[in-house]
VODO-897250 format. One record per residue (C-alpha): residue in one letter; y, z, x. Coordinates in steps of 0.1 Angstrom, whole numbers, padded with zeros to 4 digits, always signed. Layout:
BEGIN
aYZX...
//
This chain:
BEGIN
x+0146-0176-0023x+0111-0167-0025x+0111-0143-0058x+0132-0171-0073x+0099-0197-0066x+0078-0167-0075x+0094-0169-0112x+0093-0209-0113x+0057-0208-0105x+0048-0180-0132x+0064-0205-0157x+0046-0236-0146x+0011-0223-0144x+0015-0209-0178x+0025-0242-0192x-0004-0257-0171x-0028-0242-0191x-0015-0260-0222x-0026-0294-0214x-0059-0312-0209x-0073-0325-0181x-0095-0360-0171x-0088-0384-0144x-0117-0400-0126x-0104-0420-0094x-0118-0433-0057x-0102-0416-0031x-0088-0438-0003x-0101-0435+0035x-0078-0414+0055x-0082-0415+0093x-0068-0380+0107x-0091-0345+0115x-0074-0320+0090x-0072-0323+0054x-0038-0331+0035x-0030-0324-0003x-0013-0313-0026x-0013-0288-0058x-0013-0305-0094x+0023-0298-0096x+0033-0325-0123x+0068-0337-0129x+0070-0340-0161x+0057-0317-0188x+0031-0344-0204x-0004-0351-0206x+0008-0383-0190x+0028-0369-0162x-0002-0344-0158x-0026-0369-0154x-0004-0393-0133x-0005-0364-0106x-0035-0358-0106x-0043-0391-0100x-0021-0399-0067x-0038-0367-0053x-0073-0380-0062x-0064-0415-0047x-0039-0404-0015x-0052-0371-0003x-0082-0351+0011x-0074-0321-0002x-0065-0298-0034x-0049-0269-0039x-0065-0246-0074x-0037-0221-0070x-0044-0188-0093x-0012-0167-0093x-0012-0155-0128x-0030-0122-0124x-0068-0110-0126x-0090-0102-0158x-0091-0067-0146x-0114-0056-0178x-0134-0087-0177x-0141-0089-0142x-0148-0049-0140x-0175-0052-0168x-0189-0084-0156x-0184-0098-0188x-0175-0133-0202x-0139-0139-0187x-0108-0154-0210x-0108-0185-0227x-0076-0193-0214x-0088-0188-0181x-0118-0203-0181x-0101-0235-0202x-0078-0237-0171x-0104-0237-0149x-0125-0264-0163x-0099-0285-0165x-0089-0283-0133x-0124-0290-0120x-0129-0325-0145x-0094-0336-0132x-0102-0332-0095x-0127-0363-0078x-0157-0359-0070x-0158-0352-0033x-0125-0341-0029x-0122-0309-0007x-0108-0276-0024x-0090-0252-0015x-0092-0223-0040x-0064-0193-0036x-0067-0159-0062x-0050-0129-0053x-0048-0091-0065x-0014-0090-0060x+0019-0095-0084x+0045-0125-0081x+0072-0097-0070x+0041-0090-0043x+0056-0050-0044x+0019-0040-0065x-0012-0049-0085x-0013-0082-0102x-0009-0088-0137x-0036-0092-0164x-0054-0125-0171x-0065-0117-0209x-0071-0136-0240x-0035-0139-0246x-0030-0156-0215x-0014-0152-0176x+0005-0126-0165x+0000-0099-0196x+0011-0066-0193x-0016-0040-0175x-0035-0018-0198x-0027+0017-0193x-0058+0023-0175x-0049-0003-0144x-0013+0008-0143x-0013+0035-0114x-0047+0027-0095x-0041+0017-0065x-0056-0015-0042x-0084+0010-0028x-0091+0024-0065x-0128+0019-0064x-0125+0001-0103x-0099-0023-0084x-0122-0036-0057x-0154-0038-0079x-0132-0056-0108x-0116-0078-0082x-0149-0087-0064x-0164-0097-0095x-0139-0120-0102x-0133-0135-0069x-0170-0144-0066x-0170-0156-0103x-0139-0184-0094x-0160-0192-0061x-0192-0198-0081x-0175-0216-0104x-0154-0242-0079x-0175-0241-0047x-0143-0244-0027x-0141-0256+0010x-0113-0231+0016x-0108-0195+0002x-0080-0173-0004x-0085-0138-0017x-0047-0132-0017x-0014-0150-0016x+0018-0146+0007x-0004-0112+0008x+0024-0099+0041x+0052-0099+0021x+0042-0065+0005x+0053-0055+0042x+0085-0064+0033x+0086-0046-0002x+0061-0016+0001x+0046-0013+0032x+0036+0023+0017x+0007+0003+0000x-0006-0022+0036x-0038+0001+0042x-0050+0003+0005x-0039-0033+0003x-0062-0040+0035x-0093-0022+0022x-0093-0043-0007x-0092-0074+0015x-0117-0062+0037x-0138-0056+0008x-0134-0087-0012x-0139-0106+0023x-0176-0090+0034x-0184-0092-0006x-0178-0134-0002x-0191-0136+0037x-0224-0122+0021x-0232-0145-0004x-0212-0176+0010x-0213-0169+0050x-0205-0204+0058x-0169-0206+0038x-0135-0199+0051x-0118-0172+0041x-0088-0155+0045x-0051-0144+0026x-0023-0162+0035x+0005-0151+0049x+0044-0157+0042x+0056-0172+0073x+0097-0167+0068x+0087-0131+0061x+0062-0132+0094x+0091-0139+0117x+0119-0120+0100x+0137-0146+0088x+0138-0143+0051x+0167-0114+0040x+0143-0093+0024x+0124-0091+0052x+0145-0079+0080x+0146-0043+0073x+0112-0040+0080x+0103-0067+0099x+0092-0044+0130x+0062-0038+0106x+0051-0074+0100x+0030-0084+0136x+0007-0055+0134x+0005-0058+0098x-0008-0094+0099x-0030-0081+0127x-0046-0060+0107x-0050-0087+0085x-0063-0109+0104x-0096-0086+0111x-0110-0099+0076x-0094-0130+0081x-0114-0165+0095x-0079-0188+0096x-0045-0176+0093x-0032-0201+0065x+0007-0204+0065x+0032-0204+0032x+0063-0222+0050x+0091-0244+0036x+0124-0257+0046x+0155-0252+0023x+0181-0272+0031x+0195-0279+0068x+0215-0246+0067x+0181-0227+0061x+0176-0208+0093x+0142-0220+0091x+0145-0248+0120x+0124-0276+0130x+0113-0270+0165x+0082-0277+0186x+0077-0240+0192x+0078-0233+0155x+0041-0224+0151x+0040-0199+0188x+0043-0172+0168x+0013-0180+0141x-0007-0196+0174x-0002-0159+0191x-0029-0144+0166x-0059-0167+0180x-0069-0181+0144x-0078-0214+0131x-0041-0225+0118x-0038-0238+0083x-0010-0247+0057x-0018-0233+0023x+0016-0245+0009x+0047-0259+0022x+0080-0280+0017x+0113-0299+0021x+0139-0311-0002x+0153-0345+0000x+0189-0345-0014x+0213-0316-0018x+0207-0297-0046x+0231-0267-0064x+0207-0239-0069x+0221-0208-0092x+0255-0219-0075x+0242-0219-0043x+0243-0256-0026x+0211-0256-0004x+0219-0292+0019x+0195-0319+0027x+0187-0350+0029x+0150-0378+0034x+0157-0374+0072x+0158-0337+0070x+0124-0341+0047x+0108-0365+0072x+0116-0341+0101x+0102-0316+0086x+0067-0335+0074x+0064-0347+0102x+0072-0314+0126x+0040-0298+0104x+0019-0330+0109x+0024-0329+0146x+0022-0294+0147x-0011-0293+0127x-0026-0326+0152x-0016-0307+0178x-0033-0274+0174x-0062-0288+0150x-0052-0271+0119x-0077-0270+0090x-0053-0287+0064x-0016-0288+0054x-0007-0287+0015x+0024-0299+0005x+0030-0279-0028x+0047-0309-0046x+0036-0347-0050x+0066-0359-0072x+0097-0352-0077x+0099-0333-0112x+0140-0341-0126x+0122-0350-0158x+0111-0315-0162x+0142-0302-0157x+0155-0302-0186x+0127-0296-0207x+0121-0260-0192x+0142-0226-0205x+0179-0225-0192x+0173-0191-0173x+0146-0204-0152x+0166-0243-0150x+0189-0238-0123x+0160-0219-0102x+0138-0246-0105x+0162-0273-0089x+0150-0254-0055x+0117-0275-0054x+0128-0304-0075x+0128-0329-0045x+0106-0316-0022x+0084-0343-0038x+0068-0369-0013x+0075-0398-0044x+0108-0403-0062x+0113-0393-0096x+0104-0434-0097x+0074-0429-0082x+0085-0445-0052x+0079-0433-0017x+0101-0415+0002x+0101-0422+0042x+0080-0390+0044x+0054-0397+0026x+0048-0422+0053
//
């Protein structure tokens, strides 16, 4: 389930980039400790839709998620030179579409979507290009790898001045895939993490961690799930939260609501965060696989995470999706259609724009 988002999310933020971005709003007053958002996720593929979503964040939450899983300007960043236009036009419209005053929470990451090696490259031509033959066998600790992703890690930071960082993404679940890479993998995040702490000593940072794949519950994960405790250990020795990727597939998922279902992230002695999360709200068929679920399931599950992060004084929760997307269903290529029904209704608003009962 999680290389079939992986492929979802390469599409969207590659048709992301295709649209412009600019909607000024006042945010609301919210009355709780920790920051709640969303990512700008739209549900249709329009400049409308585009800018409808980012205006129900601006007005309803505390919080946004800039989520960069599209790869690294490896040449760029390694010559300090001027990065991509397409990059840098993504950027900037993220930043005029966001309010003023709205907290961010920027996430980057050296890794791939299949998180098994080095990410893609960011280049003129767009996300997720091909590696030049030059990047293709270094390795996280390659000196060029660090220096290049430094550069460019501090070049996103100066460029959003986020409230939250993440210098990799659902970064444990190489555990699961190629544990043979963890230590050079954990160099690099020890070196990108003193590299920000020294110019920025005062922001958050950390890589997130895959929590299905964290307690062994994700297929993938069990054969080497012995691996995954110390691994996030070591992890967590560069690391100032531990910031949780968690969702809730259906009500056949063995991923159960619980009160206990944050002990295991609480054992590690870290500020807790939610860097992305979910629950649909109707059954959906999914490449022929029915994943059940209903708005009460949804609810249960919002609100378990709400509790969970009053509770224990999380940082923020982000719910990856603000609206249901069916519109952009069938706008986007038939091989990726049916995969993209897995997130479809984990929406806190109808395709109507209504609310459901959890968004309350």
């Amino acid at each position: 389930m999680n290389d079939l988002r992986k492929k979802y999310q390469a599409l969207f933020f590659a048709l992301l980039t295709l649209f412009l971005l600019h909607v000024p709003h006042e945010a609301q007053a919210q009355e709780y400790k920790f920051y709640m958002g969303f990512t700008p996720w739209p549900d249709d593929l329009t400049d409308a839709a585009l800018r409808e979503t980012y205006g129900f964040i601006n007005q309803n939450a505390t919080i946004i998620a800039h989520h960069f899983d599209g790869g690294v300007p490896w040449d760029a960043a390694l010559q300090n030179s001027p990065l991509p236009a397409p990059l840098l036009q993504d950027w900037t419209h993220r930043k005029n579409a966001t309010r003023h005053g709205m907290k961010i929470f920027l996430s980057v990451t050296p890794l791939n979507f299949g998180r098994d090696g080095l990410a893609l490259s960011w280049n003129e031509n767009g996300d997720n290009q091909p590696l030049p033959q030059i990047w293709q066998h270094k390795g996280f600790d390659d000196p060029a790898v660090i220096q290049a992703y430094i550069n460019y890690v501090l070049a996103a930071v100066r460029f959003f001045t986020p409230d939250f960082l993440a210098i990799g993404i659902e970064s444990n679940i190489m555990v699961s895939k190629a544990p043979e890479k963890w230590p050079a993998y954990l160099a690099l995040n020890k070196a990108a993490y003193q590299a920000v702490k020294a110019e920025y000593p005062a922001l958050p940072v950390f890589a997130t961690v895959q929590y299905e794949h964290l307690r062994g519950i994700e297929d993938e994960a069990k054969p080497n799930h012995a691996l995954q405790h110390d691994a996030v250990a070591g992890l967590m020795k560069h690391a100032d939260a531990l910031a949780l990727s968690t969702y809730k597939y259906g009500m056949l998922h063995p991923n159960k609501i619980s009160d206990d279902y944050c002990d295991e992230a609480l054992a590690f002695k870290k500020p807790l965060a939610i860097a992305e999360s979910g629950a649909m709200s109707e059954t959906t068929v999914v490449v022929g696989i029915p994943l059940p679920s209903n708005k009460k399931t949804q609810t249960n599950f919002t609100r378990m995470i709400l509790e969970q992060a009053a509770a224990h004084e999380f940082l923020f929760v982000i719910n990856w999706v603000a609206i249901d997307f069916d519109a952009m269903i069938a706008k986007l290529p038939k091989e990726v259609r049916g995969i993209a029904k897995a997130w479809v209704h984990t929406g806190l608003l109808t395709k109507k724009k209504k609310p459901k009962p959890a968004f309350e």
